[in-house]
mmCIF file of the C-alpha atoms, coordinates in Angstrom:
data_MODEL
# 
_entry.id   MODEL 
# 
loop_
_atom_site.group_PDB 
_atom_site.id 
_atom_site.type_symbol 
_atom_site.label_atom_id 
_atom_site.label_alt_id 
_atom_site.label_comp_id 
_atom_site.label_asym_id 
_atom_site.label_entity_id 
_atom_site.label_seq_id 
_atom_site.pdbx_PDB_ins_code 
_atom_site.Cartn_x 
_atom_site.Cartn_y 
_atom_site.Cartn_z 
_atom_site.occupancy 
_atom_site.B_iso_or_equiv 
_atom_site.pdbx_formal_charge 
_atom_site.auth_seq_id 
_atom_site.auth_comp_id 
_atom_site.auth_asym_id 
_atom_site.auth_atom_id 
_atom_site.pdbx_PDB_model_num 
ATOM 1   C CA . UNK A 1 1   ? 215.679 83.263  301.431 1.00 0.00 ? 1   UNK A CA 1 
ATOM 2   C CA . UNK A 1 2   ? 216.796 85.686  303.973 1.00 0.00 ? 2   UNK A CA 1 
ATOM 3   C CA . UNK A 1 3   ? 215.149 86.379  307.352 1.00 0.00 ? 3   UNK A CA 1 
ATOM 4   C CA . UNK A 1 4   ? 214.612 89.839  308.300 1.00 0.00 ? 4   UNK A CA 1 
ATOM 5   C CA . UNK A 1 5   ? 214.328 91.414  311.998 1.00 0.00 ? 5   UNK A CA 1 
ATOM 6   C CA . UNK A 1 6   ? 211.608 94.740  312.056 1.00 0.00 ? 6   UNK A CA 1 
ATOM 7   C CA . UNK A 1 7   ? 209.469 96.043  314.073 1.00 0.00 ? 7   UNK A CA 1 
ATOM 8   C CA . UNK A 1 8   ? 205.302 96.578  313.958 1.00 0.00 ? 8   UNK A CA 1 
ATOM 9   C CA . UNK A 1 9   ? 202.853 98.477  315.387 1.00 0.00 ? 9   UNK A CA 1 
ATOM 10  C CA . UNK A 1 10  ? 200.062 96.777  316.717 1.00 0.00 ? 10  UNK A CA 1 
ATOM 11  C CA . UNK A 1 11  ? 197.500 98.236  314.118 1.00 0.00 ? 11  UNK A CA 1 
ATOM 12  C CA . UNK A 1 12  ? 199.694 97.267  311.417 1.00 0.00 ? 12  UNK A CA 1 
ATOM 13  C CA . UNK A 1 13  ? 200.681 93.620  312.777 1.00 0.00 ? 13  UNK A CA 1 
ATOM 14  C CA . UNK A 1 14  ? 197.036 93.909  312.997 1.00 0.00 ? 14  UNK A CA 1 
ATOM 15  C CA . UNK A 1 15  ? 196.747 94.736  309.244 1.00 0.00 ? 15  UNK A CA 1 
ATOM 16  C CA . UNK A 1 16  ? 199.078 92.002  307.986 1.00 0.00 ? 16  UNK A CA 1 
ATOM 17  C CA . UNK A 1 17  ? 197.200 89.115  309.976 1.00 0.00 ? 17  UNK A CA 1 
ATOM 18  C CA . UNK A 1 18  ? 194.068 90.195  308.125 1.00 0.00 ? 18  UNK A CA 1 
ATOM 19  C CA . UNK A 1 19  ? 195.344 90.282  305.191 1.00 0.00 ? 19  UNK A CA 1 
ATOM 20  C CA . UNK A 1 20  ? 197.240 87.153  305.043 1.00 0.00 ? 20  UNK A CA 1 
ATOM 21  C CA . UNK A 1 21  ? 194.371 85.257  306.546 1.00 0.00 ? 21  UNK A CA 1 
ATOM 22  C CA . UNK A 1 22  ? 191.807 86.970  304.376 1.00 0.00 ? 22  UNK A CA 1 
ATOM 23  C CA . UNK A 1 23  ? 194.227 86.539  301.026 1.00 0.00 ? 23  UNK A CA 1 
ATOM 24  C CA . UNK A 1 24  ? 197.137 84.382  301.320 1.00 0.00 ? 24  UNK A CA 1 
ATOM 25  C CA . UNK A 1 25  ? 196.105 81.369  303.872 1.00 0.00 ? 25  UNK A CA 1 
ATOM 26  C CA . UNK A 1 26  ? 198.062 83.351  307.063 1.00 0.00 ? 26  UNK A CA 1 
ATOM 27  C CA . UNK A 1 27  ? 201.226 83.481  304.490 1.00 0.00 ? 27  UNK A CA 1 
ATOM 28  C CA . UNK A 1 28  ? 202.297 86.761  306.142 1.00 0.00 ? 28  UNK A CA 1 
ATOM 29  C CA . UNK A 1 29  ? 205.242 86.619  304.263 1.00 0.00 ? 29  UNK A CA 1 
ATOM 30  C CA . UNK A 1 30  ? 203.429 86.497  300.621 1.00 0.00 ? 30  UNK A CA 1 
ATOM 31  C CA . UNK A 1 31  ? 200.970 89.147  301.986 1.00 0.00 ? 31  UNK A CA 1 
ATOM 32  C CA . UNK A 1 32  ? 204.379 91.430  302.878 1.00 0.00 ? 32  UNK A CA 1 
ATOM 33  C CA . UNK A 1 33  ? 205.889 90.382  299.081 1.00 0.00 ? 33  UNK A CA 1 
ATOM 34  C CA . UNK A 1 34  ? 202.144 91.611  297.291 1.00 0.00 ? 34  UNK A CA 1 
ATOM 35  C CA . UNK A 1 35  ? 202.449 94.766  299.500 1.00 0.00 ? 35  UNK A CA 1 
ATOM 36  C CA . UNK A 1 36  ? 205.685 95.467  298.286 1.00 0.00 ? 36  UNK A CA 1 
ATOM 37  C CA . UNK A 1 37  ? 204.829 94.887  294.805 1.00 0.00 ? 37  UNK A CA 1 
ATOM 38  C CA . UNK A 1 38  ? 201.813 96.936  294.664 1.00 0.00 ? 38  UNK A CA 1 
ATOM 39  C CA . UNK A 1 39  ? 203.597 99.820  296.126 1.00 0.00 ? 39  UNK A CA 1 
ATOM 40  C CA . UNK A 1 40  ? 206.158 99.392  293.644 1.00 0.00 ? 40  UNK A CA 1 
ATOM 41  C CA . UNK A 1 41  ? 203.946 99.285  290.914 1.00 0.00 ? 41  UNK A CA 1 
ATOM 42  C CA . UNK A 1 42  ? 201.667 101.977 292.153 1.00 0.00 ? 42  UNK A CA 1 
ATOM 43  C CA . UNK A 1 43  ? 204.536 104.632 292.777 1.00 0.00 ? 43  UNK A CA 1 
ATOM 44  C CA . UNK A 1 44  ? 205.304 104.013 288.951 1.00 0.00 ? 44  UNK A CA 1 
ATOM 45  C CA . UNK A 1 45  ? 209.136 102.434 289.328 1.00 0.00 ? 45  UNK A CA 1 
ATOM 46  C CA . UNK A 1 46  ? 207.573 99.053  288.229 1.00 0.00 ? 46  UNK A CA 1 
ATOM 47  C CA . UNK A 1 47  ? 205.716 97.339  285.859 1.00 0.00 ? 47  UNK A CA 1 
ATOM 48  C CA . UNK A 1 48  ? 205.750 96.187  282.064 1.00 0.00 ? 48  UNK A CA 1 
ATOM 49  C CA . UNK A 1 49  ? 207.694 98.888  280.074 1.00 0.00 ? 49  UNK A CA 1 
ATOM 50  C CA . UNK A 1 50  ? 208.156 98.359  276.261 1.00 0.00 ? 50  UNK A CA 1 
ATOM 51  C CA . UNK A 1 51  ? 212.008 96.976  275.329 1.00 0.00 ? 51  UNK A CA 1 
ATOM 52  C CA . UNK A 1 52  ? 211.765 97.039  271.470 1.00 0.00 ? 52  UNK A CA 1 
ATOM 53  C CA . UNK A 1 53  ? 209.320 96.072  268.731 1.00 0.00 ? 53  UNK A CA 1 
ATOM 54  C CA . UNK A 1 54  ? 208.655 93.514  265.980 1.00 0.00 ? 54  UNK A CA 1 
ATOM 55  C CA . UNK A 1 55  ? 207.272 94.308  262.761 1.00 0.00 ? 55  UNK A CA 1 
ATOM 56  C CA . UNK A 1 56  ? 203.783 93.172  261.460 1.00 0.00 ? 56  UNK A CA 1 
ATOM 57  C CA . UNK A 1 57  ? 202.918 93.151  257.573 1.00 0.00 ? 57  UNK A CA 1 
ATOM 58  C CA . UNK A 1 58  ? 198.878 93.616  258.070 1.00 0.00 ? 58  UNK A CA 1 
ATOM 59  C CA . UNK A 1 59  ? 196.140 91.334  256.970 1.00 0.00 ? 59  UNK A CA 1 
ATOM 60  C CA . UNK A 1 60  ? 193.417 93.774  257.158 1.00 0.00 ? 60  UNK A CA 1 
ATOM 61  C CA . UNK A 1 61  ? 193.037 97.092  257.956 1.00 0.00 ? 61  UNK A CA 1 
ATOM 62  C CA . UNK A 1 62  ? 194.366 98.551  261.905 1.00 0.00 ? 62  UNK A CA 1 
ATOM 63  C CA . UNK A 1 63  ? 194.952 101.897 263.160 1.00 0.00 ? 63  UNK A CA 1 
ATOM 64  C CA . UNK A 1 64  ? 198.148 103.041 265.348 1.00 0.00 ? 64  UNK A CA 1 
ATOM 65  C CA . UNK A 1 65  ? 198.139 102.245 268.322 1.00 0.00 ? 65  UNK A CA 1 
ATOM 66  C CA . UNK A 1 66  ? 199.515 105.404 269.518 1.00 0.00 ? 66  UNK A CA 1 
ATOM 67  C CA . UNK A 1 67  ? 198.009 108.049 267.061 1.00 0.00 ? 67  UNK A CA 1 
ATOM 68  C CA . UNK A 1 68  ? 195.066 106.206 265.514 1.00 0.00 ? 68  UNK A CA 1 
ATOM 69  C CA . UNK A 1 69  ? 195.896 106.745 261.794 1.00 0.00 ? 69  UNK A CA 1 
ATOM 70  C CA . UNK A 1 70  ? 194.542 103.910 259.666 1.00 0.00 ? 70  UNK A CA 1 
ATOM 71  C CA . UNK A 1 71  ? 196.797 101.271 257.941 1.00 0.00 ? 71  UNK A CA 1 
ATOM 72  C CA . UNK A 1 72  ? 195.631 99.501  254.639 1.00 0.00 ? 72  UNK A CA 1 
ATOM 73  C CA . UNK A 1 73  ? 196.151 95.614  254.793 1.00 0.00 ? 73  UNK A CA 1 
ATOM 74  C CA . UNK A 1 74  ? 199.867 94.876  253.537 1.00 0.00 ? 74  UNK A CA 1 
ATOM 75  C CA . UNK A 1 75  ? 201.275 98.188  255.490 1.00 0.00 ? 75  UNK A CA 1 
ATOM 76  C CA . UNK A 1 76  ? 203.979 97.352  257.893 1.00 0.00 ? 76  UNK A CA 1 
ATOM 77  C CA . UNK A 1 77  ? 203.202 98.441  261.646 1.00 0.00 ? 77  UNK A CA 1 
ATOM 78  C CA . UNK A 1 78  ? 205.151 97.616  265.143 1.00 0.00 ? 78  UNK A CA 1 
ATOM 79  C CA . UNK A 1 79  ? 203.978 95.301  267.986 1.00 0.00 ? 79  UNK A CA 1 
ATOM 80  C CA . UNK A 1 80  ? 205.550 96.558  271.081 1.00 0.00 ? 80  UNK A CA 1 
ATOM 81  C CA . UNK A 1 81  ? 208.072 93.446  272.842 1.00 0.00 ? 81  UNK A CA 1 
ATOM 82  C CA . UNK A 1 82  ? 206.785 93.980  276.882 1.00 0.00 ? 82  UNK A CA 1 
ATOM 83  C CA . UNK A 1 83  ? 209.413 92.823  279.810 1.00 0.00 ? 83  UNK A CA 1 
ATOM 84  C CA . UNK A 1 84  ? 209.412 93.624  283.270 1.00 0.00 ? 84  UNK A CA 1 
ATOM 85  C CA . UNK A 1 85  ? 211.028 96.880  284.005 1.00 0.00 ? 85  UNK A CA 1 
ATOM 86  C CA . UNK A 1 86  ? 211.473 100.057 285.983 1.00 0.00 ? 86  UNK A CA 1 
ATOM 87  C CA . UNK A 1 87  ? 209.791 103.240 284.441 1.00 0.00 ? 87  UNK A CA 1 
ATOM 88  C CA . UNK A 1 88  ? 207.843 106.344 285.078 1.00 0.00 ? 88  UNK A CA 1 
ATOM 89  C CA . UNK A 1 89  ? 206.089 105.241 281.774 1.00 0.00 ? 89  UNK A CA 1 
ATOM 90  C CA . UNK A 1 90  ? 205.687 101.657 283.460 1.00 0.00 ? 90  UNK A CA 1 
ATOM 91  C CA . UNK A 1 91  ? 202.460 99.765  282.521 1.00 0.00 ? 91  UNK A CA 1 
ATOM 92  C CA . UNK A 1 92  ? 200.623 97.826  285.584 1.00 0.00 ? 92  UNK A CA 1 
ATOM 93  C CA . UNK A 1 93  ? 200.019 95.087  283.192 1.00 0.00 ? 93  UNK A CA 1 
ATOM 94  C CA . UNK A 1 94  ? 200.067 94.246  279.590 1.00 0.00 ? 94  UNK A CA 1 
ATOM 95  C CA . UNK A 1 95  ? 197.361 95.499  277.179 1.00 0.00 ? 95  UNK A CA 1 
ATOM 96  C CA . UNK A 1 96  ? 195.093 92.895  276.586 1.00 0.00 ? 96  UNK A CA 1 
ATOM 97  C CA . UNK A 1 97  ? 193.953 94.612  273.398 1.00 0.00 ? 97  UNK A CA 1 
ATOM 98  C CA . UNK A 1 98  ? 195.909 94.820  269.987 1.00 0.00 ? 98  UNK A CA 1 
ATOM 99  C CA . UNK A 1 99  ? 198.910 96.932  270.333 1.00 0.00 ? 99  UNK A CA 1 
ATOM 100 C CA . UNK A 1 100 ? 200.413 97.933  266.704 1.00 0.00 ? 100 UNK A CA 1 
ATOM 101 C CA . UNK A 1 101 ? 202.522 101.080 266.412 1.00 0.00 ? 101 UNK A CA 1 
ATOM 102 C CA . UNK A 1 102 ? 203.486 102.835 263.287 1.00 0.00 ? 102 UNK A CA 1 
ATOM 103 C CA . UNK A 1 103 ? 206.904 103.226 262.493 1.00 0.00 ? 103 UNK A CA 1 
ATOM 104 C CA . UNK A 1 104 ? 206.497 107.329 263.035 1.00 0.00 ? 104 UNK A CA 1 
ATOM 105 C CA . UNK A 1 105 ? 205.227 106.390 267.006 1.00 0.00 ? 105 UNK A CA 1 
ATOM 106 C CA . UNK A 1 106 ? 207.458 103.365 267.573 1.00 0.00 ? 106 UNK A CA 1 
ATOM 107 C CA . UNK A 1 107 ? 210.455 105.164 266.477 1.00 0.00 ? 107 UNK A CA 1 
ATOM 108 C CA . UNK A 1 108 ? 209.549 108.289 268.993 1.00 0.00 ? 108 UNK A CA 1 
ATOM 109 C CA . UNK A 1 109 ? 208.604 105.563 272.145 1.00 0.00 ? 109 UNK A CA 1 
ATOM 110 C CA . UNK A 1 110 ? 211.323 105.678 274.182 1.00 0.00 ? 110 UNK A CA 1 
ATOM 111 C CA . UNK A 1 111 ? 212.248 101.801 275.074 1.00 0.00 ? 111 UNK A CA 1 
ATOM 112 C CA . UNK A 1 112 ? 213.758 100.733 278.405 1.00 0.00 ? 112 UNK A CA 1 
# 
């Protein structure tokens, strides 16, 4: 851990006492750390970006991910392998619906 010295306006020491209280039980320091984050995230540099991808032999029919087309069960597709990454392509969080990728769109995704 390592203390830092800044300076606050009074509308924004303001802010950060509200927040903390309202959010993180007066933790002003978690409140600065989820501030940080979400700016990070929202500015696009952050987030879950795709790293590489492990094959899936279907059980039943799915479609691409990526370009819809229809797979018949036994077809070989991708599931995308999510870490933590910096990206303009950055996710905010992982899909919580099925993710398969043909080998067409999996091959063209560029991976962090």
């Amino acid at each position: 851990m390592k203390r830092l010295n800044f300076t606050l306006d009074d509308d924004a020491v303001s802010l950060l006492e509200s927040l903390a209280d309202r959010y993180y039980q007066g933790n002003k320091s978690r409140t600065v750390r989820a501030a940080l984050e979400s700016l990070a995230s929202h500015a696009g540099h952050d987030g879950w970006v795709i790293t590489g991808y492990s094959p899936v032999r279907l059980e039943e029919e799915a479609a691409c991910h990526s370009c819809g087309i229809e797979y018949r069960e036994g077809d070989v597709l991708f599931r995308p392998v999510f870490e933590r990454g910096a990206s303009p392509d950055a996710l905010d969080h992982i899909p919580s619906e099925s993710w398969l990728d043909c080998p067409t769109c999996a091959e063209e995704r560029p991976t962090a």
